[in-house]
PyMOL commands that place a pseudoatom at each C-alpha (Angstrom):
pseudoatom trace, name=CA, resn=UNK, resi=1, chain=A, elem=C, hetatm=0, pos=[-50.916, 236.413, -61.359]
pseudoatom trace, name=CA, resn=UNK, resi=2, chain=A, elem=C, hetatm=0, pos=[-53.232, 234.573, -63.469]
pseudoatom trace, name=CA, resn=UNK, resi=3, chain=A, elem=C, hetatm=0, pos=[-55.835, 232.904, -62.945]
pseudoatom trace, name=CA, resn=UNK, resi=4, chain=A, elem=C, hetatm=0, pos=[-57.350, 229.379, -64.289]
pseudoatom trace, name=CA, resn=UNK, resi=5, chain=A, elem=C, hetatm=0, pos=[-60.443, 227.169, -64.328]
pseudoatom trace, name=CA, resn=UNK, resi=6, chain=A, elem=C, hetatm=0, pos=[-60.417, 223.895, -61.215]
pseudoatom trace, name=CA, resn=UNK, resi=7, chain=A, elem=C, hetatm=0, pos=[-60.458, 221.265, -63.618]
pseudoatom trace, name=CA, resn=UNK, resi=8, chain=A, elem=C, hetatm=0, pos=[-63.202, 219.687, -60.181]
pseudoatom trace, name=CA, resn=UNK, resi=9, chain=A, elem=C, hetatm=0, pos=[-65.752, 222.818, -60.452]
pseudoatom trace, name=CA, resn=UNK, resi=10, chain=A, elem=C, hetatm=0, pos=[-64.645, 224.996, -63.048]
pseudoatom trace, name=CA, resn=UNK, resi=11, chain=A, elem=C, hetatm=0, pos=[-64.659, 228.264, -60.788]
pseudoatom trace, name=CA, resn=UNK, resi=12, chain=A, elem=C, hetatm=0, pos=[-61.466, 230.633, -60.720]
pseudoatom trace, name=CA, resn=UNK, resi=13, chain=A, elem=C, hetatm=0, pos=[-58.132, 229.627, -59.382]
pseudoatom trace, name=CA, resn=UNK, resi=14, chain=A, elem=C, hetatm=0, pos=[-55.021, 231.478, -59.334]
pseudoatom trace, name=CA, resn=UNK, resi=15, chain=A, elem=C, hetatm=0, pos=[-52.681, 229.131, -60.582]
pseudoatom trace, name=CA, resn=UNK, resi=16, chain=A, elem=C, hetatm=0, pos=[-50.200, 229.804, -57.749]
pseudoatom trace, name=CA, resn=UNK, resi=17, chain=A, elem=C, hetatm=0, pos=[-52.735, 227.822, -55.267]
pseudoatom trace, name=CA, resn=UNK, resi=18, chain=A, elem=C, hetatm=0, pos=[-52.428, 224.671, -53.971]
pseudoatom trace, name=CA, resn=UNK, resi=19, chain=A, elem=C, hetatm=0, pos=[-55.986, 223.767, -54.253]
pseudoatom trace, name=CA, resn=UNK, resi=20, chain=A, elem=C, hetatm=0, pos=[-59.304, 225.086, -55.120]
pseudoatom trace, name=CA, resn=UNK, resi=21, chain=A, elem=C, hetatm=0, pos=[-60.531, 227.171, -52.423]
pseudoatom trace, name=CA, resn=UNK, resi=22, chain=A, elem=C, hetatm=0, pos=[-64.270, 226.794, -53.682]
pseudoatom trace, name=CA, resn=UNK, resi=23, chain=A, elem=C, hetatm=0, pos=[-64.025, 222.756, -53.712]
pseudoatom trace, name=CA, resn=UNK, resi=24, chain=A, elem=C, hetatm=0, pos=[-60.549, 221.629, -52.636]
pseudoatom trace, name=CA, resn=UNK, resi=25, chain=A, elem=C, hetatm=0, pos=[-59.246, 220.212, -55.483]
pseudoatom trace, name=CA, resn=UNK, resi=26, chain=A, elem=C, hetatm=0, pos=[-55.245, 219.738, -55.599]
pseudoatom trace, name=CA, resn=UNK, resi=27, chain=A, elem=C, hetatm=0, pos=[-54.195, 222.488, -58.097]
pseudoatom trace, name=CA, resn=UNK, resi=28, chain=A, elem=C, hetatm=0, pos=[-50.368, 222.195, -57.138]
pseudoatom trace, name=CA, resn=UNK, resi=29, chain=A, elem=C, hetatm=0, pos=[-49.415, 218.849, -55.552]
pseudoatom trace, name=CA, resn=UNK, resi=30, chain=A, elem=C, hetatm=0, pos=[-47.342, 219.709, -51.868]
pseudoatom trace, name=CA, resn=UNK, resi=31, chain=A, elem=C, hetatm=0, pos=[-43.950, 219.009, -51.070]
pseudoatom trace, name=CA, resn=UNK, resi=32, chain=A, elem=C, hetatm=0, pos=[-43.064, 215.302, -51.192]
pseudoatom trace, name=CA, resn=UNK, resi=33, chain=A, elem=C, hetatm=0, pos=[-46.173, 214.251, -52.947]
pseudoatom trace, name=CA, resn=UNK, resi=34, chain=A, elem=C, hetatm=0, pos=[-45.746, 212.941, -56.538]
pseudoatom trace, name=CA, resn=UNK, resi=35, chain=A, elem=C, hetatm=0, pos=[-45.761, 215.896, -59.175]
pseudoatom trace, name=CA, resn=UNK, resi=36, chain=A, elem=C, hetatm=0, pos=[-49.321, 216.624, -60.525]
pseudoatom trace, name=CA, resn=UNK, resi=37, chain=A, elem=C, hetatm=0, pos=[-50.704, 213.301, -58.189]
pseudoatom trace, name=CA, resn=UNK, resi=38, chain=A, elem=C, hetatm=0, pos=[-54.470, 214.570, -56.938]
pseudoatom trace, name=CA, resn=UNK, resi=39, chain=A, elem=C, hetatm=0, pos=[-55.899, 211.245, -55.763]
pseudoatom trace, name=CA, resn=UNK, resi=40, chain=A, elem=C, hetatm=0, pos=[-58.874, 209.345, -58.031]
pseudoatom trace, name=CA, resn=UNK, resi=41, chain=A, elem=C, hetatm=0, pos=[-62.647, 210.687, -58.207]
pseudoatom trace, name=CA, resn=UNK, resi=42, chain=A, elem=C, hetatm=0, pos=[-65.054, 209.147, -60.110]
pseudoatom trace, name=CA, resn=UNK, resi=43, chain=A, elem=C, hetatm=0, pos=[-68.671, 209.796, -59.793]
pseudoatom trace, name=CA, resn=UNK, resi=44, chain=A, elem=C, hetatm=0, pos=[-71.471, 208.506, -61.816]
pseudoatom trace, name=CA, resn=UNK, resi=45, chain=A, elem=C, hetatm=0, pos=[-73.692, 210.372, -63.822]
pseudoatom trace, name=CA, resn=UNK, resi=46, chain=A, elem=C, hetatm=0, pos=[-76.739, 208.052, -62.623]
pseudoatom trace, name=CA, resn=UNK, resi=47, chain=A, elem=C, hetatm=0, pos=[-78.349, 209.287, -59.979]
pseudoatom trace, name=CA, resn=UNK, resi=48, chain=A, elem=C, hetatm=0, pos=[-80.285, 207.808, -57.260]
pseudoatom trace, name=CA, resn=UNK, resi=49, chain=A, elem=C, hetatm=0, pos=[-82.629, 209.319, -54.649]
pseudoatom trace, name=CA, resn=UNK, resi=50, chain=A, elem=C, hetatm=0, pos=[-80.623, 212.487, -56.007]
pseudoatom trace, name=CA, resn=UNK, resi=51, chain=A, elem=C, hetatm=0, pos=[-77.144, 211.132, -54.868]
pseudoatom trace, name=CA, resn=UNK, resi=52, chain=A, elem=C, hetatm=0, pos=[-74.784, 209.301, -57.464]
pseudoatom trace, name=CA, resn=UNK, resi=53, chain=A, elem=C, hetatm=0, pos=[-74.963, 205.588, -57.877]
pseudoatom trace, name=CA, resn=UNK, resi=54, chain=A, elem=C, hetatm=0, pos=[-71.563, 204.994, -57.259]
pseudoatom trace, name=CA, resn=UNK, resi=55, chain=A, elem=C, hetatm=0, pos=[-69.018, 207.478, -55.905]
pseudoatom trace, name=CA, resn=UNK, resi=56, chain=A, elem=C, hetatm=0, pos=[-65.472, 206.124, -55.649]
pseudoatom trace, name=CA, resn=UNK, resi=57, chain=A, elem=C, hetatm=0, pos=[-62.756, 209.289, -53.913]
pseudoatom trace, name=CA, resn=UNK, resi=58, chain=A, elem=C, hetatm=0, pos=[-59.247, 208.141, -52.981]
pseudoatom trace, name=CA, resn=UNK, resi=59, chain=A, elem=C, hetatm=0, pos=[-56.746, 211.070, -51.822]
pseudoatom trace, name=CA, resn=UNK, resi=60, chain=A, elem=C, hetatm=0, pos=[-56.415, 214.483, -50.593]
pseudoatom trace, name=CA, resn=UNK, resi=61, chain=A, elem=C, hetatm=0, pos=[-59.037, 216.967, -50.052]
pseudoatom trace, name=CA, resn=UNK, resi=62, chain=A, elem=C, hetatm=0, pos=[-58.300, 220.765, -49.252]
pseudoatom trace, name=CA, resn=UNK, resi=63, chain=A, elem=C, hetatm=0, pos=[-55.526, 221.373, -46.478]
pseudoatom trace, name=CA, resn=UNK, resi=64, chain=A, elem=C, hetatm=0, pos=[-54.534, 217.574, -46.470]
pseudoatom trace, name=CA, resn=UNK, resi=65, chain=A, elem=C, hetatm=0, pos=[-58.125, 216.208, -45.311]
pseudoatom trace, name=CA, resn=UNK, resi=66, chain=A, elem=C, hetatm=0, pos=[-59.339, 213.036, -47.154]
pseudoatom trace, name=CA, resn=UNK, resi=67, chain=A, elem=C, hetatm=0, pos=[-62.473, 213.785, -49.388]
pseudoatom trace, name=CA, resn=UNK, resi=68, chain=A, elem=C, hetatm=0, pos=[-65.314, 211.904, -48.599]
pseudoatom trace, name=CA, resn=UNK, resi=69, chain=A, elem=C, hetatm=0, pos=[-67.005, 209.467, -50.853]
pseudoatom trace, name=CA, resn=UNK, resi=70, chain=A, elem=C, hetatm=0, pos=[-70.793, 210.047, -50.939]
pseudoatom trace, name=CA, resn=UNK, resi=71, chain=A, elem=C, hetatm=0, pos=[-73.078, 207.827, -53.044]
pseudoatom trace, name=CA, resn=UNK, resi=72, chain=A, elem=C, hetatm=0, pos=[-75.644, 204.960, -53.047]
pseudoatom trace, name=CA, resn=UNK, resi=73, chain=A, elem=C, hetatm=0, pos=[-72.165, 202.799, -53.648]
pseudoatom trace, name=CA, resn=UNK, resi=74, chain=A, elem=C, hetatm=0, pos=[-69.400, 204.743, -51.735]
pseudoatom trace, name=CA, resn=UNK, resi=75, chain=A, elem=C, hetatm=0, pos=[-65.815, 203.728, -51.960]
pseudoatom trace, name=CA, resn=UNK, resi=76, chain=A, elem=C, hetatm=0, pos=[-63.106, 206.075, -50.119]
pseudoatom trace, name=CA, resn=UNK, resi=77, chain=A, elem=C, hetatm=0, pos=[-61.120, 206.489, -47.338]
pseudoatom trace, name=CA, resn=UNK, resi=78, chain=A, elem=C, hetatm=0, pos=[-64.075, 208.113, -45.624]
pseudoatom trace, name=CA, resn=UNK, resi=79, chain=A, elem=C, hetatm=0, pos=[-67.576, 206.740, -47.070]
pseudoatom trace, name=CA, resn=UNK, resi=80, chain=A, elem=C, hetatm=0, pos=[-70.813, 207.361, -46.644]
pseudoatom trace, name=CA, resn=UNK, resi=81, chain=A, elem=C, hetatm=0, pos=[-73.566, 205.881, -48.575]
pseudoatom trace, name=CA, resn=UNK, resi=82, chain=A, elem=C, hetatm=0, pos=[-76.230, 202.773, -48.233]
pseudoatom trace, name=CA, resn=UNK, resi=83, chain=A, elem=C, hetatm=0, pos=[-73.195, 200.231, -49.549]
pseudoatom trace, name=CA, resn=UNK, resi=84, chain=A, elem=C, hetatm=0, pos=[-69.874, 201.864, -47.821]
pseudoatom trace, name=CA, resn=UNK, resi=85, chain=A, elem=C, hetatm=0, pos=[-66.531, 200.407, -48.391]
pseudoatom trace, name=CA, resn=UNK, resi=86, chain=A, elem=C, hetatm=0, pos=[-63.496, 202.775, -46.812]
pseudoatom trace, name=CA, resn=UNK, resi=87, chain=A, elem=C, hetatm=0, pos=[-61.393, 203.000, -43.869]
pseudoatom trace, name=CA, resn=UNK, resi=88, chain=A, elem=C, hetatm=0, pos=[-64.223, 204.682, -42.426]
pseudoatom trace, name=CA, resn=UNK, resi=89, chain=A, elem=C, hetatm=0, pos=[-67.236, 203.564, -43.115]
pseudoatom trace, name=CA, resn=UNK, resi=90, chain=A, elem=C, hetatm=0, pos=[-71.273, 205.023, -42.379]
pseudoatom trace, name=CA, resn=UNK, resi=91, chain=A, elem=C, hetatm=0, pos=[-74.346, 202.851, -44.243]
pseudoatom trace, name=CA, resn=UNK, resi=92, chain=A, elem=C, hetatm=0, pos=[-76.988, 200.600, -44.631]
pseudoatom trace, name=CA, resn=UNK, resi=93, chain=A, elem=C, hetatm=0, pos=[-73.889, 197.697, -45.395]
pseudoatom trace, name=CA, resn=UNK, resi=94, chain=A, elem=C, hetatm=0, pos=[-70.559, 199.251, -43.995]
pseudoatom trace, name=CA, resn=UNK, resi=95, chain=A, elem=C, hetatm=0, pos=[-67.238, 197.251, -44.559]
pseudoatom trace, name=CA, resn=UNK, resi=96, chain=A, elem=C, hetatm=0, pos=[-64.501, 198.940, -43.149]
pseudoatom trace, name=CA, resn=UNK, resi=97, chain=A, elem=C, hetatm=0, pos=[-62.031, 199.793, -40.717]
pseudoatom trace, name=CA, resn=UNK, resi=98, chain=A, elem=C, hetatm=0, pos=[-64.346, 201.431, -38.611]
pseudoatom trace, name=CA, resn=UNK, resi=99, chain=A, elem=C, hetatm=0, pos=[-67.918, 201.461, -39.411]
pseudoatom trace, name=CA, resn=UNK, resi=100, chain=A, elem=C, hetatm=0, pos=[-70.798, 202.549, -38.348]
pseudoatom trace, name=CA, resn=UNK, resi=101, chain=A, elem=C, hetatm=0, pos=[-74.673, 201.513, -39.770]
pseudoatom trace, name=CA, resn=UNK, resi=102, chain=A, elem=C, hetatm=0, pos=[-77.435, 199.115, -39.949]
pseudoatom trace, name=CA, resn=UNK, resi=103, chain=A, elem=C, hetatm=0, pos=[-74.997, 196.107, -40.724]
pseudoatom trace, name=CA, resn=UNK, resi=104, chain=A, elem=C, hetatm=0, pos=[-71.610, 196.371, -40.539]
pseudoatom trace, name=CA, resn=UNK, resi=105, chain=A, elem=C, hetatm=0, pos=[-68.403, 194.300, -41.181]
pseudoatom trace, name=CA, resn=UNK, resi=106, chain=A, elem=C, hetatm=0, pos=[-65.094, 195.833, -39.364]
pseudoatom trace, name=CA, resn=UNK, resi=107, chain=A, elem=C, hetatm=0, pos=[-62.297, 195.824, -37.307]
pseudoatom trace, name=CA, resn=UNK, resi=108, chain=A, elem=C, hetatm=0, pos=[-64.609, 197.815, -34.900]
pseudoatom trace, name=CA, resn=UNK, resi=109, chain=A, elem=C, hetatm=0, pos=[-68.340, 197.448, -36.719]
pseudoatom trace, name=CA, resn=UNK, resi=110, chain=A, elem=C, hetatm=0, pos=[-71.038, 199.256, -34.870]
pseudoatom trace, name=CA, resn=UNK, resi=111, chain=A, elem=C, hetatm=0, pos=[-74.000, 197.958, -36.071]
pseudoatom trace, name=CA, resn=UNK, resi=112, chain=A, elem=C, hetatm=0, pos=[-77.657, 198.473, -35.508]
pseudoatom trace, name=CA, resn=UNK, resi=113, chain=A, elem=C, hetatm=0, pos=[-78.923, 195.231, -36.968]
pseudoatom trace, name=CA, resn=UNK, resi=114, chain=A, elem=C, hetatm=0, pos=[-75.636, 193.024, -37.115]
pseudoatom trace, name=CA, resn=UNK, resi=115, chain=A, elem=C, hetatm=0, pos=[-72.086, 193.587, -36.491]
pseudoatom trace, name=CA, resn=UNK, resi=116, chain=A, elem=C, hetatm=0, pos=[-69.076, 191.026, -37.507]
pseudoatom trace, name=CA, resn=UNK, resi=117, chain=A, elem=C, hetatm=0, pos=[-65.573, 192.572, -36.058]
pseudoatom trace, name=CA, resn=UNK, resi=118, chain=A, elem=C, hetatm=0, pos=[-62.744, 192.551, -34.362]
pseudoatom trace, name=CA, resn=UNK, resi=119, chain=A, elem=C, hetatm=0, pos=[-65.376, 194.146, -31.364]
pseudoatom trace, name=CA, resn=UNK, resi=120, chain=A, elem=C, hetatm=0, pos=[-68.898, 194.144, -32.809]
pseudoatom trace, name=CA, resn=UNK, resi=121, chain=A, elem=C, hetatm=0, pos=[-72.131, 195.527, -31.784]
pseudoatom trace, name=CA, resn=UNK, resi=122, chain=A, elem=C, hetatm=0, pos=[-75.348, 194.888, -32.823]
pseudoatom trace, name=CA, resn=UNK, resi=123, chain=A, elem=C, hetatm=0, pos=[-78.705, 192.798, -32.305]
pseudoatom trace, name=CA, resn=UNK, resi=124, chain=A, elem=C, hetatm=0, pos=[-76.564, 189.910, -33.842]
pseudoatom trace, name=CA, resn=UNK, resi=125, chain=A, elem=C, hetatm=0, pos=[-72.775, 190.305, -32.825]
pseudoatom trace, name=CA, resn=UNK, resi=126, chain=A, elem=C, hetatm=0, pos=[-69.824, 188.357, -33.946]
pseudoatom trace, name=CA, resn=UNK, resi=127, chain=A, elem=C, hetatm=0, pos=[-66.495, 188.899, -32.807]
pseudoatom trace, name=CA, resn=UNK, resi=128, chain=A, elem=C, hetatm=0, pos=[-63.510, 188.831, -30.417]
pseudoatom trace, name=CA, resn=UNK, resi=129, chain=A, elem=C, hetatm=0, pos=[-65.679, 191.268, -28.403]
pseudoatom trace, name=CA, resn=UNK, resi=130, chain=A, elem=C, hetatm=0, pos=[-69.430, 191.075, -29.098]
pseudoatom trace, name=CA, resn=UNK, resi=131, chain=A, elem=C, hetatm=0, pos=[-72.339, 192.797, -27.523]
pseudoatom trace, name=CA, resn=UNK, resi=132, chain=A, elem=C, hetatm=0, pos=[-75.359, 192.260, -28.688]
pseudoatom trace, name=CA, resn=UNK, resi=133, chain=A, elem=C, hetatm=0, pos=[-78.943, 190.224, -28.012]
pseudoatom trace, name=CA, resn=UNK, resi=134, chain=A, elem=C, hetatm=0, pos=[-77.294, 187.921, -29.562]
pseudoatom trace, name=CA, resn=UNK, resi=135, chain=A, elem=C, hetatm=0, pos=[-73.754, 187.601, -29.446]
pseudoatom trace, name=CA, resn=UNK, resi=136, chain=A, elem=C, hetatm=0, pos=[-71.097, 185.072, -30.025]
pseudoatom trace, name=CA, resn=UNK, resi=137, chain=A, elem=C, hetatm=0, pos=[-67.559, 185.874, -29.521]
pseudoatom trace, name=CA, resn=UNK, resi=138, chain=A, elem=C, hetatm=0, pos=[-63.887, 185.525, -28.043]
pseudoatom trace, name=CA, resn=UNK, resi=139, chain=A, elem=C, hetatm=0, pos=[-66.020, 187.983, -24.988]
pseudoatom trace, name=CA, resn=UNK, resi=140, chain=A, elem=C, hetatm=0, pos=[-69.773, 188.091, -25.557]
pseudoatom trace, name=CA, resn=UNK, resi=141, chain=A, elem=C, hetatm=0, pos=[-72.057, 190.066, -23.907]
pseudoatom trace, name=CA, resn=UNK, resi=142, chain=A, elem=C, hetatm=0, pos=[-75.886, 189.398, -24.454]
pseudoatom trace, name=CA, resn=UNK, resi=143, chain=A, elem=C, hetatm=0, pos=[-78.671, 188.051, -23.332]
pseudoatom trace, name=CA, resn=UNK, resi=144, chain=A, elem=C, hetatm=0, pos=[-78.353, 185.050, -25.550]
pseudoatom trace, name=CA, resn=UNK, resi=145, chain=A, elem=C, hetatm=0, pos=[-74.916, 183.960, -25.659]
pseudoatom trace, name=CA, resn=UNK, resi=146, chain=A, elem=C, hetatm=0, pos=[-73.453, 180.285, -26.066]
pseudoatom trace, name=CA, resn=UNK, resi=147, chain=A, elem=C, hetatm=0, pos=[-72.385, 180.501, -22.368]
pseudoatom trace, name=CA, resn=UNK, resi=148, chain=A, elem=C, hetatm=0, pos=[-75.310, 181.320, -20.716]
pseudoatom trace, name=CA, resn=UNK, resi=149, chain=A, elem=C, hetatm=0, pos=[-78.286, 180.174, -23.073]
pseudoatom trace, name=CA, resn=UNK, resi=150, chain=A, elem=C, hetatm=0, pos=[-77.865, 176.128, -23.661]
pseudoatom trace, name=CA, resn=UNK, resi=151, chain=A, elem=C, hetatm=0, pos=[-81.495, 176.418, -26.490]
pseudoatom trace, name=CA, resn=UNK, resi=152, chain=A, elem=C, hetatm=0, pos=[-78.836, 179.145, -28.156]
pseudoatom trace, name=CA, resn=UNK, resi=153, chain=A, elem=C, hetatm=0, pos=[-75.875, 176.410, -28.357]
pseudoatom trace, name=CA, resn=UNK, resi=154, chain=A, elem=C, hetatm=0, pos=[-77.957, 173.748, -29.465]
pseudoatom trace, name=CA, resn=UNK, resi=155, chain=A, elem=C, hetatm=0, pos=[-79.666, 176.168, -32.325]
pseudoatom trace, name=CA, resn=UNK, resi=156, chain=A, elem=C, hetatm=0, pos=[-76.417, 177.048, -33.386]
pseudoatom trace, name=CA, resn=UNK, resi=157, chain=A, elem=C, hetatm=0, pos=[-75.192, 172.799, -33.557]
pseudoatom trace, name=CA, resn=UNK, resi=158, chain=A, elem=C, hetatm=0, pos=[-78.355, 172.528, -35.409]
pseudoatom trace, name=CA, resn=UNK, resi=159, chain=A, elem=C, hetatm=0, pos=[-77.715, 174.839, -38.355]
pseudoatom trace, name=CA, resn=UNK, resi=160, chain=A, elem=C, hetatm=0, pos=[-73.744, 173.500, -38.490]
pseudoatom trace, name=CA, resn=UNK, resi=161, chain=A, elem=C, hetatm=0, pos=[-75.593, 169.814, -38.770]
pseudoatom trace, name=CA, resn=UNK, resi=162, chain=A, elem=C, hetatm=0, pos=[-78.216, 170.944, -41.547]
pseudoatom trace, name=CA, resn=UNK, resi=163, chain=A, elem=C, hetatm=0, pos=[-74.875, 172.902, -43.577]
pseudoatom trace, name=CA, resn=UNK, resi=164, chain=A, elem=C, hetatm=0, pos=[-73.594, 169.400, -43.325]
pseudoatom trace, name=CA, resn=UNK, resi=165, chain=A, elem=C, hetatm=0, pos=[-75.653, 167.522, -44.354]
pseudoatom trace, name=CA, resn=UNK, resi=166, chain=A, elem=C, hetatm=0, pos=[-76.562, 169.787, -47.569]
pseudoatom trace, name=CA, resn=UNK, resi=167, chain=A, elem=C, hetatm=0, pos=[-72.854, 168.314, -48.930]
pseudoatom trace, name=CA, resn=UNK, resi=168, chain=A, elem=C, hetatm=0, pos=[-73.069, 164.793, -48.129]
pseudoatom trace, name=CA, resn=UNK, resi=169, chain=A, elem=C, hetatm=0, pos=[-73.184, 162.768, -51.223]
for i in range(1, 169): cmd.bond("trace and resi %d" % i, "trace and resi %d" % (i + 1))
show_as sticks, trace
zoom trace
């Protein structure tokens, strides 16, 4: 059996693995997967606040887990990073499927600060389902909702009438 370098962390493989066991990188692709397919990495060389500017992972990780993309800029199926863009989603600014972080824009967008989703959450919710101080939605639930707070519905008319009249000629 020989053994070879992981072209992800240069430690020794034997080449009869399927992937790295130090890092998880696809050495042999599994049955019914394209041959020699081992997702996309890339990772910047600039740093910052010791984690890469942008990390951008898309495929399998060891034993058919997804890697996780971890940067400032994160882009993955799983992200984490201040700007995270995946399926799943944890940051500062999360746009996903799920996401989870300060504000967040999602199918289901848990959000600290604001949330825009499908069900949101959040100080300042948007969404079919919304729960927040503020929320506005399909169902809203808030203390300051257009239902229950008629200063709320009139603010809101207010900033659609200012838009408006920004484009008037």
């Amino acid at each position: 059996m020989a053994l070879i370098s992981c072209p992800e962390c240069a430690k020794s493989v034997s080449e009869k693995a399927r992937s790295c066991p130090h890092c998880g990188y696809p050495i042999r692709p599994e049955a019914g997967m394209q041959s020699g397919y081992a997702g996309y990495e890339y990772k910047s060389s600039a740093t910052l606040f010791g984690m890469p500017l942008v990390h951008i992972v898309y495929g399998p990780g060891s034993g058919g887990t997804l890697k996780v993309a971890r940067g400032f800029i994160a882009i993955g199926n799983v992200a984490i990073g201040v700007i995270a863009i995946g399926g799943i989603a944890v940051g500062v600014i999360a746009f996903a499927g799920v996401s989870l972080g300060l504000v967040c824009f999602a199918g289901v967008a848990l959000g600290i600060l604001g949330g825009a989703g499908g069900l949101a959450t959040g100080y300042i919710a948007v969404g079919g389902i919304a729960i927040g101080t503020y929320a506005v939605g399909g169902l809203a639930i808030g203390a300051h909702t257009l239902q229950n707070d008629p200063q709320f519905r009139e603010y809101i008319q207010s900033l659609f009438k200012n838009i408006g009249s920004h484009f008037t000629p």
